[in-house]
C-alpha positions in Angstrom: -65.4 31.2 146.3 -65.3 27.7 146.7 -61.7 27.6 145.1 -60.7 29.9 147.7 -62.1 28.1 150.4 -60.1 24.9 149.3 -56.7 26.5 149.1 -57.2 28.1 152.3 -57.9 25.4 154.3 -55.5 22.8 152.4 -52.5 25.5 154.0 -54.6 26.1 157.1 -58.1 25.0 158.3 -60.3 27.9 159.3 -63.3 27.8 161.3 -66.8 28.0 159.4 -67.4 31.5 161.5 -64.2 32.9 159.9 -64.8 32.1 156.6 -67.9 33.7 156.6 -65.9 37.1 157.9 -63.3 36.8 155.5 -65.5 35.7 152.5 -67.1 39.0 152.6 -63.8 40.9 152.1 -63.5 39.4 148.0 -64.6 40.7 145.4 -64.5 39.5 141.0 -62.5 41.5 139.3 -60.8 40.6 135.7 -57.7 41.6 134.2 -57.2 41.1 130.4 -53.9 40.5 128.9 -51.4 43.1 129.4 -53.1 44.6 132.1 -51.8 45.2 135.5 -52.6 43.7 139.1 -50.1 46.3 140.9 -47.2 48.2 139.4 -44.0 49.7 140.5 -44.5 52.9 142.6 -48.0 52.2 143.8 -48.8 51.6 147.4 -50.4 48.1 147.6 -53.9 48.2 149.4 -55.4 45.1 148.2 -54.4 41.4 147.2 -55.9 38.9 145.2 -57.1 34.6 144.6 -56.0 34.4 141.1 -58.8 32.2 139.7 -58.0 31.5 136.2 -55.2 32.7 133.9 -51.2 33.3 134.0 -49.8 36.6 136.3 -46.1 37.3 136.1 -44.4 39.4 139.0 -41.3 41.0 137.5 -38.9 44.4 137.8 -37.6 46.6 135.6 -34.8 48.5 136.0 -33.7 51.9 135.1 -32.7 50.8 131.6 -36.0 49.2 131.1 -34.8 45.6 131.0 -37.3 43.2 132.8 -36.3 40.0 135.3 -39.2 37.9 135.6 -38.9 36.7 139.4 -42.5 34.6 139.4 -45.2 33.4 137.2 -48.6 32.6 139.2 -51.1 30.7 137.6 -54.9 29.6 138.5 -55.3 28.9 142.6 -52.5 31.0 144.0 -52.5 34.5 145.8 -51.3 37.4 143.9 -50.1 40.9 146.0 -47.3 43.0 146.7 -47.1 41.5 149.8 -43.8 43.7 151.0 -45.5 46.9 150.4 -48.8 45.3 151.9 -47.4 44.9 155.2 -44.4 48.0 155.0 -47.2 50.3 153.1 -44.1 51.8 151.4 -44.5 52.0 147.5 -44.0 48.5 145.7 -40.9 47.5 143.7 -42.6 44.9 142.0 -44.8 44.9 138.7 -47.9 42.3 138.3 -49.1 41.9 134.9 -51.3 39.4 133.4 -49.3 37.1 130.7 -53.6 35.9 129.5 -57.0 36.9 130.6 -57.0 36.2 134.1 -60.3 35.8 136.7 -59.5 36.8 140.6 -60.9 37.4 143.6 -59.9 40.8 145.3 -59.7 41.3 149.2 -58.6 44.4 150.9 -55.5 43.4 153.2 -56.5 46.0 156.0 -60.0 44.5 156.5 -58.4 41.2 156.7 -55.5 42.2 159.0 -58.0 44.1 161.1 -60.2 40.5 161.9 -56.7 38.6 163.0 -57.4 39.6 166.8 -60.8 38.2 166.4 -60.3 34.7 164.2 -56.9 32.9 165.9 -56.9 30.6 163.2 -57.2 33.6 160.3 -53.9 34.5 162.2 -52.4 30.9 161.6 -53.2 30.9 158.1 -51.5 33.6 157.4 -48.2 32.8 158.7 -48.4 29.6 157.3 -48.7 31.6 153.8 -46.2 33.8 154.6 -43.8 31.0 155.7 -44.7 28.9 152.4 -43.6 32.2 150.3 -40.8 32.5 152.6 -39.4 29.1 151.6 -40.9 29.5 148.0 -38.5 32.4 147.6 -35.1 31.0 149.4 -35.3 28.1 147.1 -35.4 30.3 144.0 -32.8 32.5 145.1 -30.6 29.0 145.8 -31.5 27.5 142.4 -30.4 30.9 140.3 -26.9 31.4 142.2 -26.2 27.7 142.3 -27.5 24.9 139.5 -26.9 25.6 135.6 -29.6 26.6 133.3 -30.8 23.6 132.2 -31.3 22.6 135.4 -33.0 25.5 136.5 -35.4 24.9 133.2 -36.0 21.2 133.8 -37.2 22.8 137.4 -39.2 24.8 136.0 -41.0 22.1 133.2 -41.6 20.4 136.8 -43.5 22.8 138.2 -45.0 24.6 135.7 -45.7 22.4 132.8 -48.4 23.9 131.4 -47.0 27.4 130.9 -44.8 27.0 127.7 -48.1 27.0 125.8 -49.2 29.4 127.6 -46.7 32.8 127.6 -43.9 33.7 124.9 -40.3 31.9 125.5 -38.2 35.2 126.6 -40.8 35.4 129.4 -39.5 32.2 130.7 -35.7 32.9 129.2 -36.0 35.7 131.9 -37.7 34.0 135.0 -34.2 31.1 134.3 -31.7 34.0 134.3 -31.0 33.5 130.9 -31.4 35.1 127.0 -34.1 33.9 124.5 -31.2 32.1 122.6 -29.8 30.4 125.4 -33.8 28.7 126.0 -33.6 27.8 122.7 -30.2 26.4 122.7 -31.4 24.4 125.9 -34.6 22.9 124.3 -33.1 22.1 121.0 -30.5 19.5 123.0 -33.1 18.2 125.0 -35.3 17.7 122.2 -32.2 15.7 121.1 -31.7 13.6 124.2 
């Protein structure tokens, strides 16, 4: 819990008497590799503190190919955050890429304290905001910087991962083939 505590209050300081109220709401939970957080179809009820291990969010479309769109790793929120707040079925699929540790709340109960805890309130739009961003940025570096680019980006902010999850897991997140990735790291490997 302590994790959670820190990355709450590095986005948003809450009040001791909230913590305590929202502390309550998590839960331990495990996923081993392969399974699923939340798939495509379901109605999301719940999100989650991923506390150790690799998540990727992805879709699938009706031919069964699969576009990576984000990898989470230990100390971030996990959810289908559209379907959270819309309670329409989610279009999203969260799988864990390694054995992964969480901390499960139930996004109802902690909806239903925002009236009471103004700064619960705050923190939460400060999330949302940060995904907000998170997600223009992505969408900016697929439709306008190269590959390579887009892979350097991605060493920079996730530079443990490549020992962590198979290449055509990250081929996908860049928007590119499994050959391409190699093609990419053999000419920097060059450089």
């Amino acid at each position: 819990m302590k994790d959670l505590y820190n990355f709450l209050n590095t986005i948003s300081p809450i009040q001791e008497n909230t913590w305590n109220e929202v502390k309550k709401l998590f839960t331990e939970h495990s996923l081993k590799k392969g399974e699923y957080f939340l798939q495509e179809g379901e109605v999301a009820k719940n999100f989650g503190f991923l506390k150790q291990g690799v998540v990727r969010a992805f879709y699938r479309n009706n031919e069964g190919v699969e576009y990576n769109k984000h990898f989470f790793t230990k100390n971030n929120m996990i959810g289908g955050y559209s379907s959270l707040v819309t309670q329409l079925p989610n279009t999203i699929n969260q799988q864990a890429l390694t054995d992964c540790d969480l901390l499960i709340g139930n996004y109802k109960k902690l909806t239903d304290l925002l009236d009471i805890h103004q700064d619960l309130e705050r923190l939460l739009r400060k999330i949302a905001e940060h995904y907000f961003v998170d997600k223009e940025k992505r969408e900016v570096e697929i439709v306008l910087l190269e590959a390579n680019k887009r892979y350097a980006i991605f060493q920079r902010e996730h530079p443990q991962l490549e020992q962590l999850i198979p290449q055509y897991h990250i081929a996908s997140y860049l928007g590119i083939t499994p050959t391409q990735l190699s093609r990419i790291r053999a000419k920097n490997s060059k450089s």
